[in-house]
C-alpha positions in Angstrom: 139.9 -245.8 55.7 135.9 -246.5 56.5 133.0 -246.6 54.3 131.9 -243.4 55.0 128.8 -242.8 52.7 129.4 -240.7 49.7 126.7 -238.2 49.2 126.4 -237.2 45.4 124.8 -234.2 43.6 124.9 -233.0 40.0 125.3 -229.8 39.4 123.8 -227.4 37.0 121.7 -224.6 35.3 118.9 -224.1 32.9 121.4 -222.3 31.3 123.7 -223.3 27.8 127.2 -222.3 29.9 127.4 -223.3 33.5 130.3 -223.5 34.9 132.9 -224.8 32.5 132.9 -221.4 30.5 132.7 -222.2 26.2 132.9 -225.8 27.0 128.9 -225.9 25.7 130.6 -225.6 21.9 132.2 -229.0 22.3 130.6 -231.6 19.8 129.8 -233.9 22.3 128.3 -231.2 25.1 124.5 -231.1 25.0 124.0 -228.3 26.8 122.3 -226.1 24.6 119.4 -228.4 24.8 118.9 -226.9 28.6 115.2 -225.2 26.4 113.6 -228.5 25.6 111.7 -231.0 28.1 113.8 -233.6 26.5 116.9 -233.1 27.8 115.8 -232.2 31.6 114.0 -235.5 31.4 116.6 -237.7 30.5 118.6 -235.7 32.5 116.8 -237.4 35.6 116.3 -241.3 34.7 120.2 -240.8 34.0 120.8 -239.5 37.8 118.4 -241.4 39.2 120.5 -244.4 37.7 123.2 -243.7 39.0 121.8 -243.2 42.5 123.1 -239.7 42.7 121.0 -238.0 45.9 119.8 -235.0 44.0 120.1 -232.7 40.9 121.5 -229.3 42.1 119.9 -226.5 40.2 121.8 -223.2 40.6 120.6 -220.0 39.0 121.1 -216.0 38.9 118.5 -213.1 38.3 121.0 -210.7 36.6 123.9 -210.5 33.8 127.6 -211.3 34.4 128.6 -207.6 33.5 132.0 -206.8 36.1 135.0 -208.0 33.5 135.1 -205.0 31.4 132.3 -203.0 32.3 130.0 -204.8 30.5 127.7 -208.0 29.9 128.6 -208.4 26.4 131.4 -211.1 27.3 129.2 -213.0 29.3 126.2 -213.0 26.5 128.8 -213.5 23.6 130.2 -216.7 25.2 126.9 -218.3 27.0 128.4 -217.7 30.2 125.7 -218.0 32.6 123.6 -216.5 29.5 121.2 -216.5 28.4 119.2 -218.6 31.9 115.6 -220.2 32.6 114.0 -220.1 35.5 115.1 -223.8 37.1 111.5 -224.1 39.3 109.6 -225.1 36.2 112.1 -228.1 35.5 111.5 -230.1 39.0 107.9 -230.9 37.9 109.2 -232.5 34.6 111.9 -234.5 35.9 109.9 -235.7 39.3 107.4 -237.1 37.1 110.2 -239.4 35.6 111.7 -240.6 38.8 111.0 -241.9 42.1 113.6 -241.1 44.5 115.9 -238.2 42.6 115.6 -235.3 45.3 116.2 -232.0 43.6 117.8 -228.5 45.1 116.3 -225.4 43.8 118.2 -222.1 43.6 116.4 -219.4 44.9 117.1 -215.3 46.2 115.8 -214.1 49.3 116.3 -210.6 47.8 114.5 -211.1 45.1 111.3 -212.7 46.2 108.7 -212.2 49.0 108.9 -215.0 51.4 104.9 -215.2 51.4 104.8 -216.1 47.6 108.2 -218.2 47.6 106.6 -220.4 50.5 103.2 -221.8 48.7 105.9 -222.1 45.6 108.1 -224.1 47.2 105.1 -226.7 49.1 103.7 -227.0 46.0 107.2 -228.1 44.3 107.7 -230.4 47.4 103.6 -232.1 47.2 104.2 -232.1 43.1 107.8 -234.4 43.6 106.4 -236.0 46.9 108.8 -234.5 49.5 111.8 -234.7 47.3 112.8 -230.6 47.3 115.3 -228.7 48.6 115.7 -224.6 48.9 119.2 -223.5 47.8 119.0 -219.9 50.1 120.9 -217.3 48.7 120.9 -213.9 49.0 122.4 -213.0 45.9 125.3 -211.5 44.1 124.7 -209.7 41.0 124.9 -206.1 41.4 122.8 -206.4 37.6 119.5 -208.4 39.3 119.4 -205.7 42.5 119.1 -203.1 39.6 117.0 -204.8 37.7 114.6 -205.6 40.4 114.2 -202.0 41.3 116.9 -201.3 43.6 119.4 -198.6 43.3 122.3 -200.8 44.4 123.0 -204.2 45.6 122.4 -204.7 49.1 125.2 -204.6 51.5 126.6 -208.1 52.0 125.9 -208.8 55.9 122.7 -206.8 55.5 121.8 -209.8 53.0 121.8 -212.1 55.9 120.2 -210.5 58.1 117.5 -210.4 55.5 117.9 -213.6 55.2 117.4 -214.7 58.6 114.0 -212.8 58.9 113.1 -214.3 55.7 113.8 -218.1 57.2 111.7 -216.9 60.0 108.8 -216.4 58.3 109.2 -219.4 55.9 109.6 -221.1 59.1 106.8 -220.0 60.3 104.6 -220.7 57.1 106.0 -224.2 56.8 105.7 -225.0 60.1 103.8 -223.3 62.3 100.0 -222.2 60.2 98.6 -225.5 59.2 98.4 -228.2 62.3 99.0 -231.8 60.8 95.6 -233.1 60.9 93.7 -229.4 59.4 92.7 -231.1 56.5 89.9 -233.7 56.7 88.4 -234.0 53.0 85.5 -235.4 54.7 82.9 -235.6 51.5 79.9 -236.9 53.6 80.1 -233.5 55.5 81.8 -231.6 52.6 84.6 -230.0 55.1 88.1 -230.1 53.0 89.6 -228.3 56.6 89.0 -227.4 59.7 89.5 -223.6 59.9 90.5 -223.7 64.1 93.8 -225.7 62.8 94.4 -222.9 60.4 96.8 -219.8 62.1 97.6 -216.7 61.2 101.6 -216.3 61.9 101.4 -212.4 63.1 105.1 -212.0 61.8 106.4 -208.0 62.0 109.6 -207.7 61.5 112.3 -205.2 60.5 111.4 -206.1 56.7 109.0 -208.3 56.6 104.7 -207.8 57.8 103.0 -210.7 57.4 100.0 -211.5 59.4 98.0 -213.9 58.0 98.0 -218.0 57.5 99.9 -220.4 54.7 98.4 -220.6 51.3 99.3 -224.4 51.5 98.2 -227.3 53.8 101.3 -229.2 54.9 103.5 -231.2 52.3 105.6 -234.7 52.8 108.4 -232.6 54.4 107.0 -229.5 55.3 110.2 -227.4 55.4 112.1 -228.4 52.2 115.8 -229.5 52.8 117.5 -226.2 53.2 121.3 -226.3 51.4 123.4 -223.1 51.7 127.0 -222.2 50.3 127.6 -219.3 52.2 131.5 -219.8 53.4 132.4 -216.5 54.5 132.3 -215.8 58.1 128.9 -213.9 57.8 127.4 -217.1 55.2 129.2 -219.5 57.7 127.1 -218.0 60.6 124.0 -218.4 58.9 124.6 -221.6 57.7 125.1 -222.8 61.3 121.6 -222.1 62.1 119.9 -222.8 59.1 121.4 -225.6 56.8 121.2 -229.0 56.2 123.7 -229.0 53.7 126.6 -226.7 53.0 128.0 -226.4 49.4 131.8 -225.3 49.1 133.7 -224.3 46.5 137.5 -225.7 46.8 140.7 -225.3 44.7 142.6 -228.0 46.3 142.3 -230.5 49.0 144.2 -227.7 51.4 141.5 -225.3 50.9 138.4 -227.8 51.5 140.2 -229.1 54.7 140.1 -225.5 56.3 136.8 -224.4 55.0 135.5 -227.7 56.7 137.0 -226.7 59.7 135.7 -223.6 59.7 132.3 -224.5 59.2 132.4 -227.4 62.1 133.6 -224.9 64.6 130.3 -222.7 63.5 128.0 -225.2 63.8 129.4 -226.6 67.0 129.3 -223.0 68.2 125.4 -222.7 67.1 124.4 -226.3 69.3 124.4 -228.1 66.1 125.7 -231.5 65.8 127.7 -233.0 63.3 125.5 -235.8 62.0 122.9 -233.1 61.3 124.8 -231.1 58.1 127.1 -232.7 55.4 129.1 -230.7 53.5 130.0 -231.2 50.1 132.5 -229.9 47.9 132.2 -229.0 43.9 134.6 -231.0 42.2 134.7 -231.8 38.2 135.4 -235.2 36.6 137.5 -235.9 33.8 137.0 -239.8 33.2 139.2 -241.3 30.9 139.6 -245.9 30.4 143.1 -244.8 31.4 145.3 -241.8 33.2 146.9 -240.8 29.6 143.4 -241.1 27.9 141.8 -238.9 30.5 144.7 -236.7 29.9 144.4 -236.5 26.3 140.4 -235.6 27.4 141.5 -232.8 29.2 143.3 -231.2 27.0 141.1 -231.4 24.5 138.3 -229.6 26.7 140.9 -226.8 27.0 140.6 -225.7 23.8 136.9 -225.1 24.0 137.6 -222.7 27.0 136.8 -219.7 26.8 139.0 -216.6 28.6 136.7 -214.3 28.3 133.4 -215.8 29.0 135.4 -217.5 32.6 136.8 -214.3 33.6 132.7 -212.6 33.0 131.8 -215.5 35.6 134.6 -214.6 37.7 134.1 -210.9 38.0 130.2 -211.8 39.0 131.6 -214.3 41.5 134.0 -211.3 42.9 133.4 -208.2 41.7 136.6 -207.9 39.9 137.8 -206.6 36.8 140.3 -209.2 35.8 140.8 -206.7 33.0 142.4 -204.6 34.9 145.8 -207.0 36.0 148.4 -208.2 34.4 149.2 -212.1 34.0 152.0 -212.2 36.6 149.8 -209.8 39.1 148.7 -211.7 42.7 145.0 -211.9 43.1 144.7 -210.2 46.6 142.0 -210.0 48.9 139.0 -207.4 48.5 136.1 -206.7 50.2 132.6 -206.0 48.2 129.4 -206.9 48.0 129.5 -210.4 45.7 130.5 -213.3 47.0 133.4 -213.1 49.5 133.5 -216.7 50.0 135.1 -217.1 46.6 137.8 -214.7 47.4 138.4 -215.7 50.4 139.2 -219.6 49.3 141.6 -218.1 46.6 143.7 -215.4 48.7 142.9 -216.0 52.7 142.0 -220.2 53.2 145.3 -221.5 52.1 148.4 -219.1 53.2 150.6 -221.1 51.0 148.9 -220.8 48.0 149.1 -217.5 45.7 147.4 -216.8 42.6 148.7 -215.2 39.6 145.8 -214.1 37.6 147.9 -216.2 34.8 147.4 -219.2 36.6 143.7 -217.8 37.6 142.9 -218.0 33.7 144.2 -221.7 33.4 142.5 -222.6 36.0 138.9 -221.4 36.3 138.1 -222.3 32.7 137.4 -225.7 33.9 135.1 -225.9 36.5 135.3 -222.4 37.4 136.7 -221.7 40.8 137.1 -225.5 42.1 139.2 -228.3 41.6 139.2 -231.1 38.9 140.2 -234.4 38.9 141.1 -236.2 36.0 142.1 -239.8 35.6 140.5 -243.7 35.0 137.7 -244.2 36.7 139.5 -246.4 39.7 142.0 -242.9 40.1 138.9 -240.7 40.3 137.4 -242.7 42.7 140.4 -243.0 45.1 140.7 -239.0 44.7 136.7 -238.4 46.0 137.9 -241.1 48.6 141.1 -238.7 49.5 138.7 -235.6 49.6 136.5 -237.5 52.3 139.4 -238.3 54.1 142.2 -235.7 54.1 139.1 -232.1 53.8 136.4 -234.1 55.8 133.6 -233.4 53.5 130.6 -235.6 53.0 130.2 -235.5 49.4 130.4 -233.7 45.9 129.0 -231.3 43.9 129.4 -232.8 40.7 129.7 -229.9 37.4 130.3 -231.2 34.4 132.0 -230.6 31.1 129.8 -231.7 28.4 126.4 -232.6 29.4 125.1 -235.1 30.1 128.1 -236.7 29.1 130.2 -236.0 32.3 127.3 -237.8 34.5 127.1 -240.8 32.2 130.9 -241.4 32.0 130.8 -240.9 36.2 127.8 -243.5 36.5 128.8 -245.8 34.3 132.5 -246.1 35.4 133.0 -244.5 38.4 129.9 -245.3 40.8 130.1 -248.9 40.5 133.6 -248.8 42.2 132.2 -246.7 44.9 129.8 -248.9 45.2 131.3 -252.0 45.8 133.7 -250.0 48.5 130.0 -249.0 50.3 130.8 -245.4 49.8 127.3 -244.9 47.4 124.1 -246.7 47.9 122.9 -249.2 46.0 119.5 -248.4 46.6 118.0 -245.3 47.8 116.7 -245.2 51.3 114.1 -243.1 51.9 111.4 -241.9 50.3 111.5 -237.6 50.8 114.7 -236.2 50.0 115.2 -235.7 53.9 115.0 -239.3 54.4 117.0 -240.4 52.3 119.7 -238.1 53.2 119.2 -238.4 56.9 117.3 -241.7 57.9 115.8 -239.5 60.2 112.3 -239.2 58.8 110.9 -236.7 56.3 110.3 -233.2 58.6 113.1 -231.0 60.4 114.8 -232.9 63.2 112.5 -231.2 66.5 116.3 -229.7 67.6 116.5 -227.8 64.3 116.7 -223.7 64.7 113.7 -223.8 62.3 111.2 -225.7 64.9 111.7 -222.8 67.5 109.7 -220.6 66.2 106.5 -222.7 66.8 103.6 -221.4 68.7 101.4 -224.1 68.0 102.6 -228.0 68.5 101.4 -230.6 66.7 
């Protein structure tokens, strides 16, 4: 076994429910103070302490409204609802911290790419190059409507939207401000030198945009760019965009062939391994000893609730788990949410079938990935097993109660890691990039996101 470097994220919402559904009524579960400053803020020096990479924001535009036609179960259980916007948390909890990076959420259906880009440079100049850009395209039949569509886009179309959307970002980021346009020069009263300043002439299938960034350059230009994207259409994307791919994994089996899948992707695109990690959600449950984190475990269970995990699950899928019975297989079906998820449950690991029984044990905690419970030297040896036996670079850690999952882990569990060399002591960079990478704080010059560069610096 090596010391292959652990790469840690916490994972969560401005939201009361994430994705432990009812677990936010737990006495000792914090959640519901996702409204106040407060929490976001201590939120941060906590993570930063514990030398986790980043704090992974997810979010959704629209209502959990599949299981049973409806979005009461969602909004009667906090399931995903009600949710904040995450951008206007970064600001708070970069002010606290120095090295935190932080992965925002956000739709490329839902947003122009002209606006998103000056909102993203200013999030990455306001934490000082410590941002990253979760791209999705988005799921939610609910947030298409609500936006103005009739219907959610198709699901491939979304990516190709999506591609067109990187390329103007790209383009923005990249290409419109040279790296010395801006001269502040108060004897001559010149902030910028207006030659240095290009218009990107993008015309594309859906996007028309002529004219220049809104922003000079920030620290990393191009904020990190994470995906989760793990069906074949997501995985394609991925290959030429991402930095970091998220999965979602029920078991060790599953990770070790969505890993494999992805590789083959990127190796397919001309991308080289060093240049994405992938890491896996995965849930802690921390106890001094196995029995005691046992005994935790089962006492999360009865906060669960059914209903409010099988709203998240019919978002995730676009199925009706109302419909089946308990002994019923979950089978594979094609729609416009999130194929990925159905995919890892029915088509990833052939010798693995779910009864939508074991479906409702299951996904209560943690939603659609694995657990693992045990002291903090078992739950260490179990991330280590996950590196070894699925070939993933890290976690996406979800909690339970917050922020008492991510205390318990830092307190008990990164120490060990620690002294096996598997999590920094220190942080290593400055920008987010950096620190991740070693490689400096802008796009490596082989990235997909460089070619589209008319001007060089």
């Amino acid at each position: 076994m090596n010391n292959k470097r652990i790469y840690l994220n916490a994972f969560v919402m401005n939201t009361p429910g994430h994705m432990s559904a009812g677990l936010w009524t737990h006495p000792d579960n914090d959640a519901s103070g996702y409204r106040k400053s407060e929490y976001w803020i201590k939120l941060a020096r906590l993570l930063e302490k514990g030398r986790f990479d980043a704090v992974f924001l997810a979010d959704v535009l629209g209502t959990y409204d599949v299981y049973r036609g409806s979005r009461d179960p969602a909004v009667r259980r906090g399931a995903q609802a009600p949710v904040n916007d995450p951008s206007y948390i970064v600001p708070l909890m970069s002010a606290v911290t120095n090295h935190l990076g932080f992965g925002l959420t956000a739709s490329v259906t839902h947003e122009h790419p002209y606006t998103f880009a000056r909102r993203m440079t200013t999030l990455d100049h306001l934490t000082n190059g410590r941002v990253g850009w979760n791209i999705v395209t988005s799921y939610l039949n609910s947030a298409a409507v609500n936006i103005g569509l009739d219907k959610q886009i198709g699901h491939d179309e979304r990516y190709d939207i999506a591609q067109e959307y990187l390329e103007v970002c790209y383009k923005l980021w990249e290409e419109s401000w040279e790296e010395d346009a801006v001269v502040a020069d108060k004897e001559t009263g010149i902030y910028a030198n207006p030659e240095k300043v290009h218009d990107i002439h993008h015309e594309g299938k859906y996007y028309k945009v002529p004219g220049a960034h809104l922003s000079e350059p920030s620290p990393q230009r191009t904020p990190v760019l994470f995906q989760a994207g793990a069906s074949p259409r997501g995985r394609e994307f991925a290959s030429k965009n991402a930095e970091l791919v998220f999965i979602n994994a029920p078991s060790i089996e599953a990770g070790r062939e969505t890993v494999k899948r992805l590789r083959a992707d990127f190796e397919k695109n001309g991308r080289k391994p060093e240049d994405i990690k992938i890491l896996t959600m995965l849930t802690p449950i921390i106890g001094e000893t196995e029995e005691s984190a046992h005994q935790k475990l089962e006492e999360f269970k009865k906060h669960i609730s059914h209903e409010g995990a099988f709203a998240l699950f019919g978002g995730w899928t676009g199925i009706d788990l109302s419909e089946f019975d308990d002994d019923d297989v979950l089978t594979y079906v094609e729609n416009d949410s999130m194929r990925s998820v159905i995919e890892v449950l029915t088509r990833v690991d052939p010798d693995k079938q779910w009864t939508i029984k074991e479906l409702r044990d299951f996904i209560g905690i943690g939603g659609i990935s694995a657990y693992v419970v045990g002291s903090p030297e078992q739950v260490a040896d179990e991330l280590e097993q996950w590196m070894e036996e699925a070939g993933v670079d890290g976690f996406n850690l979800a909690h339970t109660t917050s922020p008492g999952t991510f205390k318990e882990f830092i307190e008990h569990v990164v120490p060990i890691l620690q002294e096996r060399g598997r999590v920094p002591k220190e942080y290593e960079g400055a920008t987010l990039r950096d620190n991740l990478f070693g490689q400096g704080d802008r796009l490596p010059e082989d990235h997909p996101g460089k070619s589209t560069r008319k001007v060089r610096f």
